[in-house]
Structure formats: structure tokens, C-alpha cells
N, C-alpha and C positions, 0 to 999 in steps of 0.2 A: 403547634400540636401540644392540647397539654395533659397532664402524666396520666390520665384514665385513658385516651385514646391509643398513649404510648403503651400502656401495659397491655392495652388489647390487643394490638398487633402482635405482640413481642412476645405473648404465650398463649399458644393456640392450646396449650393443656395447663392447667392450673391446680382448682380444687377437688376435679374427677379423681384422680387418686388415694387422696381424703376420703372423701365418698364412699368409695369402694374397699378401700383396706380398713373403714372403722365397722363397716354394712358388713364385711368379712371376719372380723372382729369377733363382731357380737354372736353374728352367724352361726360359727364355729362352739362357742361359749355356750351356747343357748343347745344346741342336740350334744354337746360332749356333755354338760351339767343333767341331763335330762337322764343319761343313760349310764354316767358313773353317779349320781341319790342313786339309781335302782339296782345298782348291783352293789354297793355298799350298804343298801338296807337287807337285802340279802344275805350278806356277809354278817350282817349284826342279826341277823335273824337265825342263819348257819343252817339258809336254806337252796340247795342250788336250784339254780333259773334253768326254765324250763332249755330244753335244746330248739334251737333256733339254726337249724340243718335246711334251706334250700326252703322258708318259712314254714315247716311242717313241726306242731306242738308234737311231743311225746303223750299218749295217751292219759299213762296212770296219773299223770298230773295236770289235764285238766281244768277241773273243777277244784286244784286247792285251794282250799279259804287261805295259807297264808301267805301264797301267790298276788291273790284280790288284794291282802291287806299291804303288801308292798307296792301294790300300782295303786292305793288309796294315799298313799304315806308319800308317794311321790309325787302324786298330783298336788300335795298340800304343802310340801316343800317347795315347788315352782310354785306357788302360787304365791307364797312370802317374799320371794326373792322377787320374780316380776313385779309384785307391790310395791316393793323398796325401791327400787329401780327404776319404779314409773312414776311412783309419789312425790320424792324430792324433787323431779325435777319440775314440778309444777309452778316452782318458784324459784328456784336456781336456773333452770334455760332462759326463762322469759330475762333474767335480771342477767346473765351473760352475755346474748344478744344486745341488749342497753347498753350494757359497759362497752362492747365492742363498737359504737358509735363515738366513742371519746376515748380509748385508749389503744384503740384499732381491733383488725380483722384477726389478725395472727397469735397477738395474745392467747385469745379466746380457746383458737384453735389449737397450739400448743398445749393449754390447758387440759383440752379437752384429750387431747394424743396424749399426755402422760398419766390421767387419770384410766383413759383404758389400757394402758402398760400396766400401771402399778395392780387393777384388777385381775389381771391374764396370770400377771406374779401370785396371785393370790390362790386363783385356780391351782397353777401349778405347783404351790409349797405345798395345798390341800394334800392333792393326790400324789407327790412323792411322798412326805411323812406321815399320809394318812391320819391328818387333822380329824378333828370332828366335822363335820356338816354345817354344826352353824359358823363356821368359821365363814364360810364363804358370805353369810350376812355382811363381814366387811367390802366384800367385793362389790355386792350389791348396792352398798351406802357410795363409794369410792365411784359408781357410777354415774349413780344419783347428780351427787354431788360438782360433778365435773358436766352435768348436764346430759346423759345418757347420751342418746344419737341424734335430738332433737337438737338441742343446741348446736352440734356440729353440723348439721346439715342445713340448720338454718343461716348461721354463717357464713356457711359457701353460698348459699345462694345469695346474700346479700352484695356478697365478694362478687359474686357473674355479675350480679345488679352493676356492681360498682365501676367496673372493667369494661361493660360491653354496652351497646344496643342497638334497638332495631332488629333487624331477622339474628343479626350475632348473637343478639340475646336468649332470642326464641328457640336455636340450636343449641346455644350450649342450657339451656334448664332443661332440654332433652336431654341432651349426652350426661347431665349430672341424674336425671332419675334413673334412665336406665345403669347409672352407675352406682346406684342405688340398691336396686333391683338384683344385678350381677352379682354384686358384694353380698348382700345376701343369701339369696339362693347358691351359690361357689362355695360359701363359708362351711353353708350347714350341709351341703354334698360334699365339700371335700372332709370334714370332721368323723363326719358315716362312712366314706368310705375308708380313711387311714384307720380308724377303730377297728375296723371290720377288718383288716388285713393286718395290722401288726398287734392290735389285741392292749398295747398299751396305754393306758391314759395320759402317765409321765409327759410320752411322745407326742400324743398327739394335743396335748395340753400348752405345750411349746412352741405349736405353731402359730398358737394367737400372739403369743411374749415375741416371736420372732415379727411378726406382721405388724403387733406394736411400734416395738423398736425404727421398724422402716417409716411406718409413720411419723412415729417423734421427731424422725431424721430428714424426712422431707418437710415439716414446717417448720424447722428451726434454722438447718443450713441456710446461709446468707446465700443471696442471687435464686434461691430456687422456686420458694415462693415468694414473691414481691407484697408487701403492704400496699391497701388500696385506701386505705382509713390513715391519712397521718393522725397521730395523736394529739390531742386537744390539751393545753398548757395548766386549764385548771377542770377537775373531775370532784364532783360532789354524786355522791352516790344517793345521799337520801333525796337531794334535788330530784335525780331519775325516775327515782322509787316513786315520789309524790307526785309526778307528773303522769306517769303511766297508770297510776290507782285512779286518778282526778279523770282523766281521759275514760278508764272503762266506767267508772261513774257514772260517767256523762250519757252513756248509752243507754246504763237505765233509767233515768232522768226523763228522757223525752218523749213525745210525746208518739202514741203506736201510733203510724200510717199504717198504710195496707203494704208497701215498701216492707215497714220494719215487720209484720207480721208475718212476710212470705219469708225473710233474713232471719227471722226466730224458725219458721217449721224448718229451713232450710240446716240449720245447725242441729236441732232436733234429730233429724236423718241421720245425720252425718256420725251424728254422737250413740244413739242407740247402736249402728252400724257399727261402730269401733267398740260398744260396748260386749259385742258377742263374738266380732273377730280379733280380735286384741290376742285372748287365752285359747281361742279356738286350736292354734293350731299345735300347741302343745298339749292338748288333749287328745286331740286327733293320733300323736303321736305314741304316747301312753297307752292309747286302746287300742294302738295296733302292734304294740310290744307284748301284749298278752296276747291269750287264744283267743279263736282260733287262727290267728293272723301270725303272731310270733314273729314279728320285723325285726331280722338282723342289722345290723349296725349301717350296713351300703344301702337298703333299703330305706333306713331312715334320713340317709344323705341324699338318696335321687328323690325322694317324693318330696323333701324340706325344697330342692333346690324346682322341682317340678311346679309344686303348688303357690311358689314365690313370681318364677317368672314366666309360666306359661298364661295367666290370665292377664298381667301388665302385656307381655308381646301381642296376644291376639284380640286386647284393647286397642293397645296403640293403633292398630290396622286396620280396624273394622269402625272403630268411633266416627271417623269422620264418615263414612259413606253412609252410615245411620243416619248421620244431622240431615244428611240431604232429604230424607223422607219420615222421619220420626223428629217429635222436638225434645230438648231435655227430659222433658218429665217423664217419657217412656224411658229413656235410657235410664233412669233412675230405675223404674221398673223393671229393666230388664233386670241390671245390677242387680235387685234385692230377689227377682224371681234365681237368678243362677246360684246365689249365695244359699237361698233358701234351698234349693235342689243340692247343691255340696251337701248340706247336713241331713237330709232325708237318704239321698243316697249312704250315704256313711252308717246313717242307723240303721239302712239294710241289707248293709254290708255283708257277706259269708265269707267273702276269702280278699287277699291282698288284690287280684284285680279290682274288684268291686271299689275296695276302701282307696286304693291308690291312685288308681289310673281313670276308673269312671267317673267318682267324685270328682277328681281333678278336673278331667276334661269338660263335667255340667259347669263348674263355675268359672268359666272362660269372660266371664263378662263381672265378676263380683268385685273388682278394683275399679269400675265404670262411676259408680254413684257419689263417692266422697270429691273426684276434683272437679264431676258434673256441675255438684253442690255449691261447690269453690266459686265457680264461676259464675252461677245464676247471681250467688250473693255480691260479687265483685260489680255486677248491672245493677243490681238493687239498691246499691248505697252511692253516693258521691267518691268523686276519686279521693278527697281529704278525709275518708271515712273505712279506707280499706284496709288502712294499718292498726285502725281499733276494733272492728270487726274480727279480721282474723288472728287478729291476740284472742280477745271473746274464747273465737272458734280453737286457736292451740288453748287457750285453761281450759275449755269446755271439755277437751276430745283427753286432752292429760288424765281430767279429773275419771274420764269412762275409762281410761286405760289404769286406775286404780282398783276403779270398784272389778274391773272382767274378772280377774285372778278368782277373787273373794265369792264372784257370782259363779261363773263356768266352771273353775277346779272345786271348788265348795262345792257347786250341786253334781259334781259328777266323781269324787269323792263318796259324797253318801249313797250318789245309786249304782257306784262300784259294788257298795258294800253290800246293798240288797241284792244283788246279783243280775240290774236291769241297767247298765250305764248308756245303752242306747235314750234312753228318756233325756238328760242333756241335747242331745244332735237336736230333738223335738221340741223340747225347750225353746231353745234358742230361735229355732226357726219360727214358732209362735209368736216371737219376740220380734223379728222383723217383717212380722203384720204389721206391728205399728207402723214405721214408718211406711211403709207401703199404703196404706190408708191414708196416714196424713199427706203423703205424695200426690193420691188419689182427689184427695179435697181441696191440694192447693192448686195441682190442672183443672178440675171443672173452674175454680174459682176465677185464676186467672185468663181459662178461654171466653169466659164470659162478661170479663171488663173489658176484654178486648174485641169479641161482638157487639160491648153495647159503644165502642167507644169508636166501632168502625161505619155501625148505622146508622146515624147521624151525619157523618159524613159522604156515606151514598146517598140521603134524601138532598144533602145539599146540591150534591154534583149534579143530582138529575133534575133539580130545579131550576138550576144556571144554564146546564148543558142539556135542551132536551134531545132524543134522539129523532130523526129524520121519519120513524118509526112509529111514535109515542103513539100515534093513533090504537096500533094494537095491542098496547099494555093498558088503556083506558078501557075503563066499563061500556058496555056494546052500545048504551044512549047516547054516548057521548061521540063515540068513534061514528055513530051514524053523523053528527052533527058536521064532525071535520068532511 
């Protein structure tokens, strides 16, 4: 038995914990930053926020313009910080995951556990000594830097890679998304709701340094997680670097098939797709802390934790019995028709059911298209061609997860200010025509190489094999003759 077999037996739990306490992490960091900018731009404005009683706005206030101008100020705040956060690591995840091939799996992850420590410290120093704002810029780089949640979640799965296979395999990359998904959605409902009942940030700030902590401490104690990657005797870093640049090279280099041109629309999707839900949902969030919605702190914990994991669950359930009668490229369709309905619904929002629970529930299918996409592309290339594809496809989707901030908070910033922020939801949704189109033109295309490529071989069958019949498929002068 040798030591990959040995560890697979030997921990039936591993880097789900990981998973879930860095997805919990962020979770948490993402609605507590969200909602102390806006009461701290308040505080520096020395204007109090409207009451937020059972989500019913106080009349006289409205329509304050500097109401509007604090949920414009804080959209443009999150949108710096998500930039920073998502930028770095455009080249720090990819070059972590590398190193972790020659100095192992744990390094990486360690790394990556004390970088979201030392952030959560940061959060927390902010809001007990009531730092400035940009302070938390550090935190954002400190993420960056250590690879946000990319890098750690691609390590773990490298790690399953490394430990299991066969259906082991297939089970545990489920138990790691859905551990994924959990950690998420937990973080930012349990964040909304301690806010909401102890009213402190200090507190509730602490719980991420605390979830930290556990982390650090589950992948550094010896015996607990096991190395799957021994380390390699000699490491050259620029060697890596040169090899992994020369490799995506190589992809534009070559020559388009119709292969490579379905693998380009198919990244295309994937990437417009991440370019309008990336920032989506911390907008979504902002417009529903103003009138007339005025979301209290629990509210914005159930619906983060709603919107997180109710479309992944009744994916996971419903995908497969789709294949059996629709083929990918509807499911793409469906995907970008439910995402497109979240944001129509949303712009037609009047009250918290509309915006929380209806929106929510249309986009039951909008997580459908990006691992659709995954897949088709995984057919379309050779097996030696999948680890430079979806590098490709992570710079690609990195580089949209830069620009969303810049595009979604920026245009729903200025039509905060006009007093029309519903235009954003419309925006956006305009915006995944495109890919819906190109989806559109890469099914006719490929039903039809596969019509011309199946005709041909019915004139052959029926020429070899004729039917007992054939008389009365022939022209009627003919069938007189038989």
C-alpha cells in the first residue's frame, strides 16, 4: 500500500474544514465590513441611519439626499477593497498553487490560514480603536497576498486529487463544494445575525480572529492534517514561473480549430458571467439597507446565507435529471435566463419579500452555467491540455472578478446618486444577452456538425444494410419494378 492509498483510508475528513472555516472567514468579513463603512460614514457625517424596526423606513427621512450619499460612499468603498482582494491574487494564487507542487500542500495552506488571521486582526483593531477606513486597505492587500480563497481552495482540491480516486474522489469534491457553499452562506448569516442582536462590531469582529485561529491550528498541528506533496530537494521559482507563462503561450500560439473556438466562447460565458455576479451581491445588499427595504442586520445574514446556498442545493438536485432530456447548452440557458430574472426581479422590487425571497427563489438555477461550461471545455481539449486551459480560464475569470467592483459598484454609485439605482439590476441583465447569444450560436453550430457528421453515415448504413422494406422508400417506378 503506498502513502496516497494510506492517507485515503486513514482520513475520511481532511481539507473540508479548511474549506469551510476560510468560506466562513470571508463570509463573516464581507456583511460585517459592509455594514460597519455604512454606519461609520454616518457617524462622520453626524447623520443618524434611518430606523430599521421590523424593515419599516421612518417617513421623514426617506428621500434624504445624505442618506443616498452614504450608500453611494459605501458602495465605492467595497468596491476598492473587493479590487484589492481580487487583483493580487491574479498572480499570487496561480504562483502558490505552483509552489505547492515542490514544497508541498500544507505550506501553502498554512500560509494562506495565517494571512486570513492577520486580516480578521486588522478588521478587529479597525473597529475597537476606530481606525480610519483605509486602514482596512491593509487587510485587503494581506489577502491578496496570501491568495484570497482561491488559492486555498484550489489546494484542497489538489490535496483530494492527491489522496483519493475513483468515485472517493467524486464524493469527496462534492463534500468539499458543498463545504464551500456552507462556509459561506453560515459566515455571512451568522455575522447578520450576532450584529443584529448584540449591536457590537468589536464582538462580532472576533468571531472571524476566533475561526482564524482554529484554522491556523488545524493545519499546522502535527498528525492532523497529513502532507500529500513530500517536498522536492531543489525549487527554482523562476524555473515555475517560466514554464507556466511558456505553457499559456502556447495556447495562443495555435492554430483555431472549431474545438478551440467552442473553448474560447465557452470561457467568454463563463467570464461575462462572473463579470456581473462577482459585485452583484454586495449591491444587492446596499439597496436593500436603504428605503424602502431598510434591512436589518439578521436580514442581511438570512438572505447572504439564502442567496449563497439555495441555488447551489436545488442545482445540485435538479442538474442531473435535466441532462437526461435537455443538453448542456440549455442548461446554460436556463442558468443565464434565472440570473437574468434575480436582477429584473430585484429592479422591481417594493418591499423585502420581493427583493429577498422572490428574487432569491427565480435564480435557483444561476450557479448552473460556470461548472456547465467547466465541462464542455474539459471534452473539448485533450486530457494533457486541461491544466492550461483552466489556468486560462482561473486568469480569465480573476481578471472579471477585478473589473465587477469598478463596473457594478461604479455604475450603481452614480445612479444611486440620480435617484434611479434600479438601472444597475437592468444593466447587468443586458449584459448577459451576450453570453446567452453566443450560447445561442455555439448550439445551432454545434447541432449542425453533428447533423452533417451523422448523415453520412446513415446513407452508408442504408447502402450496406438495405431494409427488407426498401421497396417502399424507392420512387413508385422503381418499387413497381421490384
Amino acid at each position: 500500500m503506498d502513502a496516497v492509498e494510506e492517507i485515503s483510508k486513514a482520513r475520511y475528513i481532511a481539507t473540508e474544514p479548511i474549506n469551510f472555516l476560510i468560506l466562513a472567514i470571508q463570509g463573516m468579513l464581507t456583511t460585517l465590513r459592509t455594514l460597519y463603512f455604512r454606519e461609520t460614514l454616518a457617524s462622520d457625517y453626524e447623520y443618524n441611519l434611518l430606523p430599521q424596526q421590523d424593515g419599516n423606513c421612518s417617513l421623514p427621512n426617506v428621500s434624504n439626499p445624505l442618506e443616498v450619499q452614504i450608500n453611494s460612499e459605501t458602495a465605492l468603498w467595497v468596491m476598492w477593497l473587493a479590487s484589492i482582494s481580487t487583483f493580487i491574487p491574479i498572480l499570487t494564487a496561480s504562483v502558490l498553487v505552483a509552489t505547492s507542487d515542490f514544497i508541498g500542500r500544507k505550506p501553502i495552506l498554512i500560509f494562506s490560514a495565517t494571512g486570513h488571521l492577520i486580516a480578521s486582526l486588522i478588521y478587529l483593531l479597525v473597529s475597537v480603536m476606530r481606525l480610519p477606513l483605509a486602514v482596512t486597505f491593509l487587510a485587503a492587500i494581506t489577502l491578496g497576498v496570501c491568495g484570497d480563497t482561491s488559492a486555498a481552495i484550489t489546494v484542497c482540491t489538489a490535496y483530494i486529487a492527491d489522496s483519493t480516486s475513483g468515485n472517493t474522489r467524486t464524493q469527496r469534491l462534492v463534500l468539499q463544494s458543498l463545504a464551500v457553499y456552507a462556509g459561506w452562506g453560515c459566515g455571512q448569516a451568522v455575522g447578520g445575525v450576532l450584529l443584529r442582536y448584540l449591536g457590537n462590531f468589536p464582538v462580532c469582529f472576533a468571531v472571524p480572529v476566533a475561526l482564524s485561529v482554529i484554522n491556523l491550528a488545524y493545519t499546522v498541528c502535527p498528525g492532523v492534517l497529513l502532507e500529500t506533496m513530500p517536498p522536492r530537494e531543489h525549487f527554482n521559482a523562476k524555473e515555475v514561473l517560466c514554464k507556466s507563462f511558456k505553457n499559456l503561450r502556447g495556447i495562443f500560439s495555435r492554430r483555431m480549430s472549431e474545438e478551440r473556438w467552442t473553448v474560447w466562447c465557452l470561457i467568454t460565458i463563463v467570464c461575462l458571467q462572473n463579470l456581473v455576479i462577482e459585485s452583484l451581491h454586495d449591491i444587492i445588499i446596499i439597496y436593500g439597507l436603504g428605503s424602502p427595504f431598510c434591512w436589518t442586520a439578521d436580514i442581511v445574514g438570512y438572505y447572504s446565507a439564502a442567496v449563497s446556498l439555495f441555488p447551489a442545493g436545488v442545482a445540485s438536485l435538479i442538474v442531473r435529471p435535466l441532462l437526461r432530456c435537455f443538453s448542456e447548452y440549455w442548461l446554460i440557458h436556463f442558468s443565464l435566463i434565472s440570473a437574468i430574472a434575480q436582477k429584473v426581479t430585484s429592479a422591481l422590487a417594493q418591499n423585502t419579500v420581493q427583493l429577498a425571497i422572490i428574487a432569491t427563489v427565480v435564480s435557483f438555477m444561476r450557479t448552473t452555467a460556470s461548472p456547465v461550461c467547466k465541462d464542455l471545455i474539459s471534452r473539448a481539449v485533450s486530457k494533457r491540455e486541461h491544466g492550461m486551459y483552466f489556468a486560462l480560464l482561473s486568469f480569465a475569470t480573476s481578471l472579471m472578478a477585478v473589473c465587477s467592483p469598478f463596473l457594478v459598484n461604479g455604475l450603481f454609485a452614480y445612479t444611486n446618486k440620480i435617484g434611479f439605482p434600479q438601472i444597475t439590476f437592468y444593466v447587468t441583465s443586458v449584459i448577459l444577452l451576450i453570453p446567452m447569444t453566443l450560447n445561442g450560436i455555439m448550439q445551432y453550430y454545434v447541432q449542425k456538425t453533428q447533423r452533417e457528421m451523422e448523415s453520412p453515415q446513415n446513407d452508408d448504413h442504408l447502402r450496406l444494410e438495405p431494409r427488407e422494406d426498401e421497396h417502399l422508400l424507392l420512387p413508385r417506378s422503381n418499387a413497381n419494378q421490384h
